[in-house]
C-alpha positions as a printed Julia matrix, in Angstrom:
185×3 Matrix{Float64}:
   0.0     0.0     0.0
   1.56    3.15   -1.27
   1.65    5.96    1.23
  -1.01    7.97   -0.7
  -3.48    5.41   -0.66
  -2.49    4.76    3.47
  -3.18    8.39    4.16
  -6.51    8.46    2.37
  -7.47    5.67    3.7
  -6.55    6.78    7.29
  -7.98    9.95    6.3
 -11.32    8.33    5.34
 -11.52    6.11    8.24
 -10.97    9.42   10.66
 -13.61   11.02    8.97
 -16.44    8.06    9.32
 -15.13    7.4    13.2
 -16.25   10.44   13.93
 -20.18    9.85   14.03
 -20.16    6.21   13.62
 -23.04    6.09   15.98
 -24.77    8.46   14.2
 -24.09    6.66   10.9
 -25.07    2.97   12.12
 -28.31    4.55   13.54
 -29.26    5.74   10.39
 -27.97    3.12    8.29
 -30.51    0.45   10.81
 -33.52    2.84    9.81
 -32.85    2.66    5.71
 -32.28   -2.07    5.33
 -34.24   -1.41    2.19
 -31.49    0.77    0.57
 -29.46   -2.69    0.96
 -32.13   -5.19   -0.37
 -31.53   -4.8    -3.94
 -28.02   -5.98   -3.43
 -28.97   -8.68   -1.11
 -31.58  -10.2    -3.12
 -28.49  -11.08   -5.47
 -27.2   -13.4    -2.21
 -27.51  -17.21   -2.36
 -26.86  -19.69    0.47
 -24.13  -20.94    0.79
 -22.15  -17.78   -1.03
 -19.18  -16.16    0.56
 -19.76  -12.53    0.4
 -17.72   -9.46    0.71
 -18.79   -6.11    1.36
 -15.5    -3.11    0.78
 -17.22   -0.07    2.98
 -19.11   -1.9     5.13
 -19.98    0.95    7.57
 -21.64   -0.91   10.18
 -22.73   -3.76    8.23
 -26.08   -3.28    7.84
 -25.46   -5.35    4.67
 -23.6    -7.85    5.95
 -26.14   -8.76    8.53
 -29.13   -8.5     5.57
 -26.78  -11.31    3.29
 -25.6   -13.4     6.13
 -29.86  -13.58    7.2
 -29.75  -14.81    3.72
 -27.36  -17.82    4.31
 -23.8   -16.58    3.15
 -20.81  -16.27    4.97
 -19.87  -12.98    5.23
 -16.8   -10.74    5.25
 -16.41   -6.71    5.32
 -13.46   -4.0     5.16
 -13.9    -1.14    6.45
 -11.11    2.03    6.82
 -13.07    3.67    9.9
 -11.84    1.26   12.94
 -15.44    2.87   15.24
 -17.53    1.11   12.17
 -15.41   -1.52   11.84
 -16.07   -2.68   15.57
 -20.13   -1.72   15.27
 -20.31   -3.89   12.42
 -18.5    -7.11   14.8
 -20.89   -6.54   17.25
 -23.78   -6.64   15.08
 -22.68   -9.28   12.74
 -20.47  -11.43   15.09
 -20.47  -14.25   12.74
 -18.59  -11.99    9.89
 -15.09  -11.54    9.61
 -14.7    -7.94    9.37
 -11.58   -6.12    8.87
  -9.69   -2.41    9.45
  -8.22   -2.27    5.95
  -8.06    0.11    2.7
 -10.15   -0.58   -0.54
  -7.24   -0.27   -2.4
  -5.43   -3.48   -0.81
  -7.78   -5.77    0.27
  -6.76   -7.96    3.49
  -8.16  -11.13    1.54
  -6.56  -13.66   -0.58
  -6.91  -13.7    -4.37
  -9.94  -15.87   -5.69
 -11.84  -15.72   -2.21
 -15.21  -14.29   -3.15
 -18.43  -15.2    -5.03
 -19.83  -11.91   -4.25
 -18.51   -8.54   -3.9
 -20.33   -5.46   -3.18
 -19.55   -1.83   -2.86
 -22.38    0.04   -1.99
 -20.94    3.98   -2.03
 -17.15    3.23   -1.43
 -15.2     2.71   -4.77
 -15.47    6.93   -5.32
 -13.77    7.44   -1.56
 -11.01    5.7    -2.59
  -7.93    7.33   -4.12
  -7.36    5.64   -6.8
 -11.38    4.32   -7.69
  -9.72    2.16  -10.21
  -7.22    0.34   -7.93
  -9.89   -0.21   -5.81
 -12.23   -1.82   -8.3
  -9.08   -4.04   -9.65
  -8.58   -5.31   -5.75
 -12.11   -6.0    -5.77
 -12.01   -8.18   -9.11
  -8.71  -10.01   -7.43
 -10.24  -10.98   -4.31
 -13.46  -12.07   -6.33
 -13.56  -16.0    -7.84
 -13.58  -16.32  -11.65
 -17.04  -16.15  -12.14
 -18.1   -13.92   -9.0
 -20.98  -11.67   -9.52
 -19.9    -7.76   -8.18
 -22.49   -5.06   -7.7
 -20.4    -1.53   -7.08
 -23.22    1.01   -6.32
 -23.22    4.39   -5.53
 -25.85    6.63   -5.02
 -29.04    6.52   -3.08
 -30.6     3.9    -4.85
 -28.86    0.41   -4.71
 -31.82   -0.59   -7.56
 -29.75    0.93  -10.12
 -26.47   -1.02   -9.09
 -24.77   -2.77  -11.72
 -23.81   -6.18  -11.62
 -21.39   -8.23  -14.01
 -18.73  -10.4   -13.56
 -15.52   -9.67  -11.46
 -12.44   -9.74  -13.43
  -8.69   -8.37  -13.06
 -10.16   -6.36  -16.44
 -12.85   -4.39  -14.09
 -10.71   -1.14  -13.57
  -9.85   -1.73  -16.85
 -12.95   -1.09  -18.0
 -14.0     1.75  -15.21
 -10.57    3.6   -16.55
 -11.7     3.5   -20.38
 -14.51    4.95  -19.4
 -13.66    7.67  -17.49
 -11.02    8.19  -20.23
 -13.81    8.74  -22.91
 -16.05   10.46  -20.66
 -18.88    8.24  -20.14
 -20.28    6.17  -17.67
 -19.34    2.1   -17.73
 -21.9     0.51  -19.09
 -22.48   -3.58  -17.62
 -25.47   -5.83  -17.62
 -27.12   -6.11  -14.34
 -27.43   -8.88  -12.74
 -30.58  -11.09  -11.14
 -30.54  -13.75   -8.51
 -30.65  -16.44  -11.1
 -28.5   -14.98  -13.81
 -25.62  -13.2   -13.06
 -25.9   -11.81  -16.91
 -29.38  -10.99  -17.13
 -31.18   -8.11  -16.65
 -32.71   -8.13  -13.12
């Protein structure tokens, strides 16, 4: 981890700590913001969340029947999130370098965290490395997780975010549905 990337991370994490309580509160009002995402969950899956704030969503997927995991850069979040999810492994850590091995994840979900990052497109790359071949990813941002898009995680993902940006438009990637990670939900 590069000592940009640290300091925005640390930076970011500082920032969140702050009014974590404040933050989980609302979060714990607003599960339905999170349901889109969820419904893409399927027993059995092991799921990542990068940003998991105070894993809201983590508790919503592991409900579901996955095993979950989360990263999180704000270390007051990180420790709401353990105590209301104690069966996820959840982890102080950057989305930029990912404390998970390569190949680990069937799902990975960013719901409003790739655009803190410092470098978005490092981030999305460490989320296609830490996802299986195969894994479904839903990076969201906004307030409506409905309009997520879902495709397949690859090492090519920043790839394709960083073309974009290059030629000024938005990525475009087939959304996914519980029973087709290809098809249009």
């Amino acid at each position: 981890m590069g000592t940009a990337t640290a300091t925005a991370a640390t930076e970011q994490g500082r920032l969140w700590s702050a009014r974590a309580a404040d933050w989980a509160a609302q979060e714990e009002m607003e599960p339905e913001r999170f349901a889109p995402v969820a419904d893409l969950v399927r027993a059995g899956d092991a799921v990542l969340e990068v940003g998991c704030g105070s894993g809201v969503f983590l508790g919503l997927a592991a409900a579901g029947g996955a095993r979950v995991a989360g990263v999180d850069a704000a270390p007051a979040l990180v420790a709401i999130a353990r105590e209301r999810v104690p069966e996820a492994d959840v982890r102080l850590g950057d989305a930029e370098a990912l404390p998970f091995p390569d190949d680990t994840f069937d799902l990975v979900a960013g719901l409003n965290v790739f655009f803190f990052a410092s470098d978005m497109v490092a981030a999305l790359r460490e989320a296609g490395r830490v996802a299986r071949p195969g894994a479904r990813g839903s990076p969201a941002s906004g307030d409506d997780p409905r309009r997520a898009t879902c495709w397949p995680w690859s090492a090519r993902s920043g790839r394709w975010a960083a073309r974009a940006r290059a030629e000024g438009r938005r990525s475009r990637r087939p959304a996914c549905s519980r029973a087709s990670p290809r098809r249009r939900g």
